[in-house]
C-alpha positions as semicolon CSV with decimal commas, in nm:
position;residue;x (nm);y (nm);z (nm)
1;X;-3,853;-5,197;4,030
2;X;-3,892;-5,201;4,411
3;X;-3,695;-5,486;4,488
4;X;-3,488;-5,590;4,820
5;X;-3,159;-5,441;4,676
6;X;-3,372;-5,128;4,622
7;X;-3,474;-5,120;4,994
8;X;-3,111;-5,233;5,125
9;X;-2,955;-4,938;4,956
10;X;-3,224;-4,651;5,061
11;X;-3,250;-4,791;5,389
12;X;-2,898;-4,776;5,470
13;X;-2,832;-4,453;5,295
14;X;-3,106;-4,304;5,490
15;X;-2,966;-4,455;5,851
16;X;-2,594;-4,336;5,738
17;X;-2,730;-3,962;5,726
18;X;-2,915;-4,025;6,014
19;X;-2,589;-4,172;6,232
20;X;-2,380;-3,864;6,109
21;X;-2,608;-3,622;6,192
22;X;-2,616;-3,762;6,534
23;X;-2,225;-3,752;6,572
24;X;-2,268;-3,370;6,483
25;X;-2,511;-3,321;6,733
26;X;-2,277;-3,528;7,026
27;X;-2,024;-3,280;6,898
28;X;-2,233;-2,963;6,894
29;X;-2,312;-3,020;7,246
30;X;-1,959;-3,034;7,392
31;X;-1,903;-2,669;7,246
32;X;-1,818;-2,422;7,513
33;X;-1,746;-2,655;7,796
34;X;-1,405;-2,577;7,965
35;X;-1,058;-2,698;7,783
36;X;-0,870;-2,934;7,994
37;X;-0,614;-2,862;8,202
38;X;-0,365;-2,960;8,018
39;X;-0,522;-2,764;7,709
40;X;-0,474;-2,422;7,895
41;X;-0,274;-2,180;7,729
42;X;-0,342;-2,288;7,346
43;X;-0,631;-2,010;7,365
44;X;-0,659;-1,727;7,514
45;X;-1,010;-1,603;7,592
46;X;-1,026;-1,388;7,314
47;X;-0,904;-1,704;7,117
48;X;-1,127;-1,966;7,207
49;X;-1,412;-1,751;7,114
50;X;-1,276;-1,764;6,787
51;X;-1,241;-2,070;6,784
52;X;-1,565;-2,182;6,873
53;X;-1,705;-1,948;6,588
54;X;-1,567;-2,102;6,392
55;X;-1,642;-2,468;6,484
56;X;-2,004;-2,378;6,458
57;X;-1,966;-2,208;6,157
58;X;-1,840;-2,511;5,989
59;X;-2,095;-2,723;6,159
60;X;-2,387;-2,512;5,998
61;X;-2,191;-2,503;5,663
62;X;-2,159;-2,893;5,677
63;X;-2,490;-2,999;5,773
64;X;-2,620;-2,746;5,467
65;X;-2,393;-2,913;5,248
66;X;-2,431;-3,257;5,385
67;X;-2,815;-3,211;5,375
68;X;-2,795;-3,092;5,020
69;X;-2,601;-3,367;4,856
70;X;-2,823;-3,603;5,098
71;X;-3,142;-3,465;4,925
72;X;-3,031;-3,474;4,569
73;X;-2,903;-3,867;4,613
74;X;-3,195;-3,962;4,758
75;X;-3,394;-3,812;4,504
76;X;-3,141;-3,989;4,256
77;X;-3,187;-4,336;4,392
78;X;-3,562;-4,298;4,436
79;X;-3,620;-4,188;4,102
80;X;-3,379;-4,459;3,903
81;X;-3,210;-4,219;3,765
82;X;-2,902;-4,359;3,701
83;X;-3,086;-4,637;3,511
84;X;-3,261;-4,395;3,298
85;X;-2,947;-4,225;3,243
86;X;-2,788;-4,554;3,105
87;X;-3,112;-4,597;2,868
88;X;-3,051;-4,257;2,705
89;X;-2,726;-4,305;2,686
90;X;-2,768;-4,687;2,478
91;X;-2,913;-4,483;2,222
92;X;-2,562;-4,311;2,148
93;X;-2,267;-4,522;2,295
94;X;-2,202;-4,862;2,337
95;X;-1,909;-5,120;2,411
96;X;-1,627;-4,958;2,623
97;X;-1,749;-4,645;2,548
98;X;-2,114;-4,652;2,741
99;X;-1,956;-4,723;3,084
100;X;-1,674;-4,438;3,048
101;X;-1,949;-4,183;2,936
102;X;-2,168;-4,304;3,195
103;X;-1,945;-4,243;3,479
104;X;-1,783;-3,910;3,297
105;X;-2,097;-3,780;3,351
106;X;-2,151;-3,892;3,740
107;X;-1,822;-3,742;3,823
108;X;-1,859;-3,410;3,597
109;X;-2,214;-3,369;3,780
110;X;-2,080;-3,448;4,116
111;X;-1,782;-3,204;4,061
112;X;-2,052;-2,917;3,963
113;X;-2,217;-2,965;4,283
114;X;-1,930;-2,960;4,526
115;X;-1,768;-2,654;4,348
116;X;-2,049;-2,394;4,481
117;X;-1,959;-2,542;4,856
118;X;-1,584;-2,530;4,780
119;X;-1,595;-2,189;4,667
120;X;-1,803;-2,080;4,969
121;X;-1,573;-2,297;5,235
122;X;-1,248;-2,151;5,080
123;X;-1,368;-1,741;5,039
124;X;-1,637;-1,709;5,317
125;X;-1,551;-1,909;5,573
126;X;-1,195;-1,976;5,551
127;X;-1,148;-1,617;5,433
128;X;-1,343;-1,480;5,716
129;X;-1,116;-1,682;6,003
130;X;-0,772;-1,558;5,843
131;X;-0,723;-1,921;5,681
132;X;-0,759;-1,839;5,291
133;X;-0,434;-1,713;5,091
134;X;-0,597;-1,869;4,759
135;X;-0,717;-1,634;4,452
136;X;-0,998;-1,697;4,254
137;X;-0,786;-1,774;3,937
138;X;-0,584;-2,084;4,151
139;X;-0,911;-2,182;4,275
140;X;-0,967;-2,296;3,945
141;X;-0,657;-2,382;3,819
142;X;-0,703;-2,604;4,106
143;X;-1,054;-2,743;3,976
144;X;-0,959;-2,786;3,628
145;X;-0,621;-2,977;3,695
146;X;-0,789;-3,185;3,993
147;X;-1,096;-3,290;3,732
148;X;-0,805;-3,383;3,433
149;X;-0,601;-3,569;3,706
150;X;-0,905;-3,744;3,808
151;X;-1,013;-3,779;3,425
152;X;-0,687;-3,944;3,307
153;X;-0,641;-4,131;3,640
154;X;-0,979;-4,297;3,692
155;X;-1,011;-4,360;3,291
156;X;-0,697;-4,504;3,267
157;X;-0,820;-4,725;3,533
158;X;-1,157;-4,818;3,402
159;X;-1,064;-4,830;3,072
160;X;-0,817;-5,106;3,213
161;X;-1,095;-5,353;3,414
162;X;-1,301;-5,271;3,152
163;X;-1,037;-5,480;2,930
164;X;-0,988;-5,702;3,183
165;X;-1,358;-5,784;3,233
166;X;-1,391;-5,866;2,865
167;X;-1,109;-6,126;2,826
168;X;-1,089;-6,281;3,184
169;X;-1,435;-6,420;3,282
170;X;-1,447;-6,595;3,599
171;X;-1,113;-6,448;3,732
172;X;-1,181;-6,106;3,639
173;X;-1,145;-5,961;4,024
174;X;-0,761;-6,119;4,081
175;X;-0,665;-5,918;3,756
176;X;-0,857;-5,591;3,803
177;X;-0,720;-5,630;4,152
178;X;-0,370;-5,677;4,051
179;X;-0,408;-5,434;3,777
180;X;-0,554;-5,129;4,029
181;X;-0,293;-5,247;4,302
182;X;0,016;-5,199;4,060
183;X;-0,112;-4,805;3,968
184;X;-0,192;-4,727;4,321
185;X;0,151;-4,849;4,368
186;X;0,280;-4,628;4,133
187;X;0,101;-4,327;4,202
188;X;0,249;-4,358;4,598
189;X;0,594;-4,385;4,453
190;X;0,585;-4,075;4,236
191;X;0,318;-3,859;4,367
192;X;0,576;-3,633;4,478
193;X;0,737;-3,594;4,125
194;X;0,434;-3,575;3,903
195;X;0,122;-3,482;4,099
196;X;0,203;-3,291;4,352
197;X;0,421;-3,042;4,108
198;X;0,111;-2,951;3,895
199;X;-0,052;-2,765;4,207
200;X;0,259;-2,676;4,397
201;X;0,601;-2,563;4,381
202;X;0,867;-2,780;4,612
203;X;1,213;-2,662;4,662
204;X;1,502;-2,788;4,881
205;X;1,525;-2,664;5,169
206;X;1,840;-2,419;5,180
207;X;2,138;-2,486;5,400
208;X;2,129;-2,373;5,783
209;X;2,006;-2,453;6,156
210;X;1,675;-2,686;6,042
211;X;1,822;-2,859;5,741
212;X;2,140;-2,955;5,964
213;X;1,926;-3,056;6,277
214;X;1,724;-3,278;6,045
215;X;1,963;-3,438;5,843
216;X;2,146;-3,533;6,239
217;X;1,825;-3,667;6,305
218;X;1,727;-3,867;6,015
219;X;2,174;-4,004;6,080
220;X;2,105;-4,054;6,449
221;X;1,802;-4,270;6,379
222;X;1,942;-4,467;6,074
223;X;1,643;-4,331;5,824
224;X;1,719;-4,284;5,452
225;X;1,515;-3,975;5,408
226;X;1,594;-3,871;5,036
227;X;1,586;-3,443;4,999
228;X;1,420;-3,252;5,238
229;X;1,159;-2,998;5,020
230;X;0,945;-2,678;5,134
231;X;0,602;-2,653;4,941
232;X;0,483;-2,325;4,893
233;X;0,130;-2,405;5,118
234;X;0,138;-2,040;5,219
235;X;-0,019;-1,976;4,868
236;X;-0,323;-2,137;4,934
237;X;-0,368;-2,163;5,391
238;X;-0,198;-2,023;5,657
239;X;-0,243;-2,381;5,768
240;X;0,060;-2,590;5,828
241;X;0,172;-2,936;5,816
242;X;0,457;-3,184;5,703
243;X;0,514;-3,574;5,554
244;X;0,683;-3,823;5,389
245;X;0,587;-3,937;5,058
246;X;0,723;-4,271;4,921
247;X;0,924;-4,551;4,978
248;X;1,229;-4,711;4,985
249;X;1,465;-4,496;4,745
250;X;1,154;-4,257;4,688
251;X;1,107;-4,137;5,000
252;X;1,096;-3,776;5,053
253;X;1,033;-3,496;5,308
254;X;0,790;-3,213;5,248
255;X;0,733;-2,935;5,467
256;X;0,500;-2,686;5,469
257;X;0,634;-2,334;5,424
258;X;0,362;-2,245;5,714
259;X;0,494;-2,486;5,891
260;X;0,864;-2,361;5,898
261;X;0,717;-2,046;5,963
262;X;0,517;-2,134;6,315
263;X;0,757;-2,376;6,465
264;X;1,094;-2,346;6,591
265;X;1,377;-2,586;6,465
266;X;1,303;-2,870;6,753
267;X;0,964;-2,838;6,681
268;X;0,969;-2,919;6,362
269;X;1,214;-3,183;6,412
270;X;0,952;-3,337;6,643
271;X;0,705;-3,366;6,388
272;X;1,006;-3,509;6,146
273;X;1,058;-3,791;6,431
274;X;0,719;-3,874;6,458
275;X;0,682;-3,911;6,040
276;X;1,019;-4,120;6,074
277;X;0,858;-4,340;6,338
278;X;0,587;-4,418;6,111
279;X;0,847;-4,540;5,831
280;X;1,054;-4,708;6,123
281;X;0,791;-4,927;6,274
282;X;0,690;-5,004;5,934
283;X;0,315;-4,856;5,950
284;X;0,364;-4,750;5,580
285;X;0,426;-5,096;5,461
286;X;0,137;-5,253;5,653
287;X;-0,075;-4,944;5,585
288;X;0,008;-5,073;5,188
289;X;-0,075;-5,424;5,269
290;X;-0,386;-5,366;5,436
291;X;-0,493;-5,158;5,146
292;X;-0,424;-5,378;4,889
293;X;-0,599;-5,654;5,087
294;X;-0,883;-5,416;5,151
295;X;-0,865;-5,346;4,753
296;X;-0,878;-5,748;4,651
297;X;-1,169;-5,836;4,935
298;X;-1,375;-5,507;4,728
299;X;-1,297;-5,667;4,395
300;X;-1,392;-6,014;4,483
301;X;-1,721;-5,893;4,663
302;X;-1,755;-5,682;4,307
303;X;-1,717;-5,961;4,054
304;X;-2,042;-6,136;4,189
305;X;-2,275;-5,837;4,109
306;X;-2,170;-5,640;3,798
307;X;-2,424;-5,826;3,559
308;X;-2,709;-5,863;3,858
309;X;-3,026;-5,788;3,711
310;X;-3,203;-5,715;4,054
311;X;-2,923;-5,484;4,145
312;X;-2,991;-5,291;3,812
313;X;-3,358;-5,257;3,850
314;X;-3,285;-5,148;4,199
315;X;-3,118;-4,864;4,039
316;X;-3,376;-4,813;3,743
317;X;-3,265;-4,979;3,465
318;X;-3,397;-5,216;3,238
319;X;-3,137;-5,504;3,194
320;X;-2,774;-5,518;3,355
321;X;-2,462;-5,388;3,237
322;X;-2,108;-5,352;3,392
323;X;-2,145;-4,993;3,538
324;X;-2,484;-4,991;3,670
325;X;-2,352;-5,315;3,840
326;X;-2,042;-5,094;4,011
327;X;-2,244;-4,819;4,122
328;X;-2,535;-5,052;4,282
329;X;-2,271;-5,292;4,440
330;X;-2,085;-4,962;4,562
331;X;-2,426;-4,891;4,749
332;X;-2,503;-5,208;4,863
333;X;-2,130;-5,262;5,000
334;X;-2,164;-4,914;5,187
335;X;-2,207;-5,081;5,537
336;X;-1,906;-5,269;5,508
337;X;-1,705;-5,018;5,396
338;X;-1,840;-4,793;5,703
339;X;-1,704;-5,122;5,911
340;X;-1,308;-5,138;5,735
341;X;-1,310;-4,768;5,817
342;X;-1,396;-4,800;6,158
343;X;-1,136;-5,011;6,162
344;X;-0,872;-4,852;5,956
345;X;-0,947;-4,510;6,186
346;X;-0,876;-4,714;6,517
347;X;-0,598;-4,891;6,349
348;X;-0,423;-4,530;6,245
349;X;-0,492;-4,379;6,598
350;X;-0,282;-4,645;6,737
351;X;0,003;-4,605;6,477
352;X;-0,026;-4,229;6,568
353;X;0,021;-4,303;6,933
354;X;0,347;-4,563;6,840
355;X;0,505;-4,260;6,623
356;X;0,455;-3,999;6,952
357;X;0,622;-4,280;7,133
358;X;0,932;-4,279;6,909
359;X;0,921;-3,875;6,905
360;X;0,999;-3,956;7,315
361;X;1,289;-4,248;7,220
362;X;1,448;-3,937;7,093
363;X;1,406;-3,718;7,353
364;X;1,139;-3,488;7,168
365;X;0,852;-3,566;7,357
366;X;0,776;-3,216;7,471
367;X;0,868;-3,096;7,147
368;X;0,623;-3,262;6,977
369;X;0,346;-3,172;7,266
370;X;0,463;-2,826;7,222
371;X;0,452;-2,838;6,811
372;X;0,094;-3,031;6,835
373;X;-0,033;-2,733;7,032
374;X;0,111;-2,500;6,818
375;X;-0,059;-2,636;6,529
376;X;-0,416;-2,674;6,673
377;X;-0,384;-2,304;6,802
378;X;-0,296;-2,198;6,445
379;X;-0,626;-2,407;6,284
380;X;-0,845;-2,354;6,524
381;X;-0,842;-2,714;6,609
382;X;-1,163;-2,847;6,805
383;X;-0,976;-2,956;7,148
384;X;-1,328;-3,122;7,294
385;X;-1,458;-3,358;7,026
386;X;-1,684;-3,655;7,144
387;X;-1,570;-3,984;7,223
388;X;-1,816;-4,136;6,961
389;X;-1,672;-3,892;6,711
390;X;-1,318;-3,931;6,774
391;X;-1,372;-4,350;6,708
392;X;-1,577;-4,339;6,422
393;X;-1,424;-4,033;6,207
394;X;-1,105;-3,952;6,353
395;X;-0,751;-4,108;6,180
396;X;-0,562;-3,939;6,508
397;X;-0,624;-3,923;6,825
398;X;-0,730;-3,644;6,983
399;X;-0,494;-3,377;7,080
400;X;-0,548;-3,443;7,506
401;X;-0,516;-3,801;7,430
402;X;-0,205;-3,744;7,222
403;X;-0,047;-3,549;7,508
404;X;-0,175;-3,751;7,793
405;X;0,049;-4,052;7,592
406;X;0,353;-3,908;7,517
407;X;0,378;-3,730;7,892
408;X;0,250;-4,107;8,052
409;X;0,541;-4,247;7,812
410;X;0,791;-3,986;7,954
411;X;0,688;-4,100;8,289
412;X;0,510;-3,757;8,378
């Protein structure tokens, strides 16, 4: 049934496609004009032609993708079929077990589209550029594990509001909330310990110059750091990068092994600082609190939907039920979920600038400059994104923005 909830979600779902293709056009457009001046010397000519290959490579690959999985949603919500799914599906399940098949089956069928586009990003393009140290075999490995992980995870879950919707009635968000806020919780603590190990191997970093100028800077700037570990990245992307996982007694260091490999020991203490700075100026705990607001807010919002008979018709079906009620308020809360991640994105940027400020407390500042250059230079990094796409997609500033701060901090 064409109702407004039918409208509201194809309308908006048509305008969000619409608003990103436009950001990749703003960006598109700013390809090939001259790098900054105080950009010069992360490419060379040679380089930046590179570079910009491979920009619009990606851009062509994403807007195929993007257009795809655009295409086949539409067609989804146009057609109701998710509520003719959960009709065929009455005929065999029922109780706990309809909504866990029902979204088994959106997540299997997502996860069979993406992997063609996965496998064509990782051993086309990325293979192409120099990027790609993965074999087919840990490609999927890699699928498999991340579709049990996601299996066991986001049952466990379900299974547990599911539970939770049946015995608490009216107050069914504050316990799903609490509920999904405690495993979050959880999974942030040990992420290190039981995920992480499944896909990569993390060792600790063996005694010499970086573990001792680490461990005096993690002393110097009174930060409990836990052991300092190297992942084996190198097995999958030249790519490198570094963080902290955890909290209080949990916390932990993880470098990249590419990382190690492309930056010298002040370097990489840099991008330590700037992680510590994060930890020191608290951004992880109200990064958690935020979240777990963000998470209640959602749950609330949810609980006045789930058995909306409008919002399943919207979606094709004949008569509510609790998941057809998630997936059409999921749709129908899409705008305000664009607007807390506008938000969140400007919200990060600033934390990002506060950490580069603490990299200069410590007298790193062009250590960090130097070790954020590095690191675009190695990935190809875009170093002229638009304005409009730096505020509505980007968690960090952009890399001249990032060095125009720290050098305005240092009083350059």
């Amino acid at each position: 049934m064409h109702n407004a909830y039918y409208w509201i979600i194809i309308t908006f779902f048509v305008l969000n496609f619409m608003w990103e293709q436009i950001l990749a056009l703003l960006n598109r457009r700013r390809m090939g004009l001259e790098i900054p001046l105080e950009l010069h010397g992360i490419y060379d000519p040679g380089e930046y032609t590179k570079q910009q290959l491979y920009q619009k490579t990606n851009d062509r690959f994403s807007r195929i993708a993007g257009t795809f999985s655009f295409i086949v949603s539409l067609l989804v919500l146009l057609f109701g079929v998710l509520g003719m799914l959960d009709e065929r599906l009455r005929e065999h399940a029922s109780g706990f077990l309809l909504p866990l098949v029902f979204f088994l089956i959106l997540m299997l069928v997502s996860e069979l589209i993406s992997i063609p586009f996965s496998l064509y990003g990782t051993f086309v393009i990325e293979e192409r550029f120099g990027f790609n140290k993965s074999t087919h075999a840990l490609f999927a490995a890699d699928c498999v594990k991340s579709i049990l992980l996601k299996l066991i995870i986001g049952g466990l879950l379900l299974f547990v509001i599911l539970v939770i919707y049946s015995y608490t009635g009216v107050y069914f968000w504050l316990f799903a909330w609490a509920a999904a806020a405690l495993i979050s919780i959880v999974i942030s603590l040990f992420y290190s310990e039981w995920i992480v190990p499944l896909f990569n191997k993390q060792t600790p970093l063996e005694e010499g110059e970086l573990r001792n100028a680490i461990e005096s800077f993690v002393k110097q700037a009174g930060f409990y750091a836990g052991n300092i570990y190297v992942m084996d990245a190198s097995k999958r992307s030249t790519k490198a990068n570094a963080y902290f996982t955890g909290f209080g007694k949990k916390k932990r260091i993880v470098l990249f092994d590419t990382l190690v490999k492309q930056l010298t020991v002040k370097e990489t203490v840099a991008v330590l600082a700037h992680e510590t700075g994060h930890y020191k100026k608290k951004h992880v705990i109200f990064n958690l609190l935020i979240s777990m607001l963000t998470l209640g807010l959602t749950f609330w919002l949810m609980s006045f939907f789930i058995n909306n008979h409008a919002l399943a018709q919207a979606l094709g079906g004949t008569m509510p039920s609790f998941h057809l009620g998630i997936t059409g308020f999921f749709c129908i809360f899409a705008p305000v979920s664009v607007l807390i991640g506008l938000a969140a994105n400007g919200l990060s940027r600033k934390f990002e600038y506060q950490a580069d400020a603490f990299t200069v407390e410590y007298g790193l500042g062009e250590e960090q400059i130097s070790a954020l250059k590095k690191i675009s230079s190695q990935a190809l990094s875009n170093l002229n994104p638009h304005p409009a796409v730096v505020f509505c997609n980007y968690s960090h500033p952009a890399l001249l923005q990032r060095i125009r701060r720290i050098r305005k901090i240092m009083g350059l």
